[in-house]
C-alpha positions as CSV (number, residue, x, y, z in Angstrom):
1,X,103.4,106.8,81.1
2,X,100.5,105.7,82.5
3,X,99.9,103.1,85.3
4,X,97.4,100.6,86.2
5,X,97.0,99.2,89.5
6,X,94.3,96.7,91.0
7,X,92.5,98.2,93.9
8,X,89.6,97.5,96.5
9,X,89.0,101.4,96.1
10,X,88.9,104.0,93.7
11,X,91.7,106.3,94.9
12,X,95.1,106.0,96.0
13,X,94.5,105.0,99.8
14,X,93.2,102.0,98.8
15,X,94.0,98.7,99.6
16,X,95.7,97.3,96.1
17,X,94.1,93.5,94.8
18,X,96.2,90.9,94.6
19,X,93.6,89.7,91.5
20,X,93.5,91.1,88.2
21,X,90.1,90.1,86.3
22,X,88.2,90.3,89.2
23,X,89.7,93.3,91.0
24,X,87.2,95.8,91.8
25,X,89.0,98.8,90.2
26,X,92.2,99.9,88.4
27,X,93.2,103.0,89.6
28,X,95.5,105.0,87.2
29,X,98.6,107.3,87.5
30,X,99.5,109.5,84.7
31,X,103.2,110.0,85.3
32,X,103.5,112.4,82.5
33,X,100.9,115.2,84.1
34,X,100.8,113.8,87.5
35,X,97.0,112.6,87.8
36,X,95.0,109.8,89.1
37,X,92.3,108.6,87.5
38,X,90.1,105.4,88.4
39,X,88.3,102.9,86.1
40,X,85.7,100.4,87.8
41,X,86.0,96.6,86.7
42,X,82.4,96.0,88.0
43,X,81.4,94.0,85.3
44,X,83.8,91.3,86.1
45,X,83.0,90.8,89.4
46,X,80.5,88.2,89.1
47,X,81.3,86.5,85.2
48,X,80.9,83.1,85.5
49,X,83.8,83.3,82.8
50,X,86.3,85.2,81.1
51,X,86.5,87.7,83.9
52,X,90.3,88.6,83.1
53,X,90.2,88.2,79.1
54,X,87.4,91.5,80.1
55,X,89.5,93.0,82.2
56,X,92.1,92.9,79.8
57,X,90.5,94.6,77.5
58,X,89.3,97.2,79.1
59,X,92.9,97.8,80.9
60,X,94.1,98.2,77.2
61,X,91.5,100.9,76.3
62,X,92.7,103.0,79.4
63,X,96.1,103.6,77.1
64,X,98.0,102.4,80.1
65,X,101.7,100.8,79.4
66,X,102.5,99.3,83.0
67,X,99.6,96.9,85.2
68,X,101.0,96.5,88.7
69,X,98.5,93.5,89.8
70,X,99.2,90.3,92.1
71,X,98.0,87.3,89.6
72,X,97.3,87.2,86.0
73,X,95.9,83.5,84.5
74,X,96.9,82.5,81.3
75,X,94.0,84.2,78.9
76,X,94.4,87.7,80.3
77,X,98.2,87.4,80.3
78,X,97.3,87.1,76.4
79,X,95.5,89.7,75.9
80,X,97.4,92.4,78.5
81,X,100.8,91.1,76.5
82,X,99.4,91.9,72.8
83,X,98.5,95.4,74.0
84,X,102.0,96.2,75.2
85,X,101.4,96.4,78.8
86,X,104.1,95.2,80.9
87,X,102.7,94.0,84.1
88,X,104.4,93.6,87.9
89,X,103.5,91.5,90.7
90,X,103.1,93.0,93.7
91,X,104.2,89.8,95.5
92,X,102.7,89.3,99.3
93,X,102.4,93.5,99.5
94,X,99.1,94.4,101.3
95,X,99.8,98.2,101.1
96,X,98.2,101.1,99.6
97,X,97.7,101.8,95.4
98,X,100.5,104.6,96.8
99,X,102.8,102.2,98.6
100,X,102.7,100.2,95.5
101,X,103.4,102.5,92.9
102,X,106.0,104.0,95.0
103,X,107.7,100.0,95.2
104,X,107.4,100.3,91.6
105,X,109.0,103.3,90.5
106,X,111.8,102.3,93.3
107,X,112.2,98.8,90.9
108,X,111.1,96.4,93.7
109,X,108.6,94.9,91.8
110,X,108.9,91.7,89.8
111,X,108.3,91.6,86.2
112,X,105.5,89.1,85.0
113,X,106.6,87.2,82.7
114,X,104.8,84.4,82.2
115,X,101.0,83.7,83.4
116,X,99.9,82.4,86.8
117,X,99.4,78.8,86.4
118,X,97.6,77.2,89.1
């Protein structure tokens, strides 16, 4: 299994972001062979629109099945849903990509279920 987290880096010391279109990088655990992997979302960064529909898609092309991310609007919920990624909030957590996926795989992470609504 493969997971996605938001980050202000692009390794697993960095600080995880709370946003999902506009995060700076999704940093990426293979479970299955125990790698890390990092895909920039540097286009995103400054869209005027659309930012998380993007980011979406380019989380989906990763072939990742779990996004641990603070916020996801309404669009991008869409669009992360119809490719079969579940997606956990990381709630207030300020920690490391590390710290997260190790509150994950301990199930303290809340389920998305619906988008952020604002």
């Amino acid at each position: 299994m493969k997971i996605a987290i938001t980050a202000h880096g692009e390794d697993r010391q960095a600080t995880v972001d709370s946003r999902f279109g506009r995060a700076d990088y999704f940093v990426l655990y293979d479970q299955e062979n125990d790698t890390w992997d990092t895909v920039p979302n540097t286009q995103n960064l400054e869209a005027a629109h659309g930012a998380g529909i993007q980011a979406g898609q380019s989380l989906a092309k990763t072939g990742a099945s779990v996004l641990i991310t603070g916020n996801v609007g309404p669009k991008a919920f869409k669009v992360v849903n119809a490719a079969n990624i579940a997606m956990y909030s990381i709630g207030t957590m300020n920690g490391t990509v590390e710290e997260a996926l190790a509150a994950f795989l301990a199930g303290k992470l809340t389920l998305i279920t619906a988008p952020e609504t604002k």
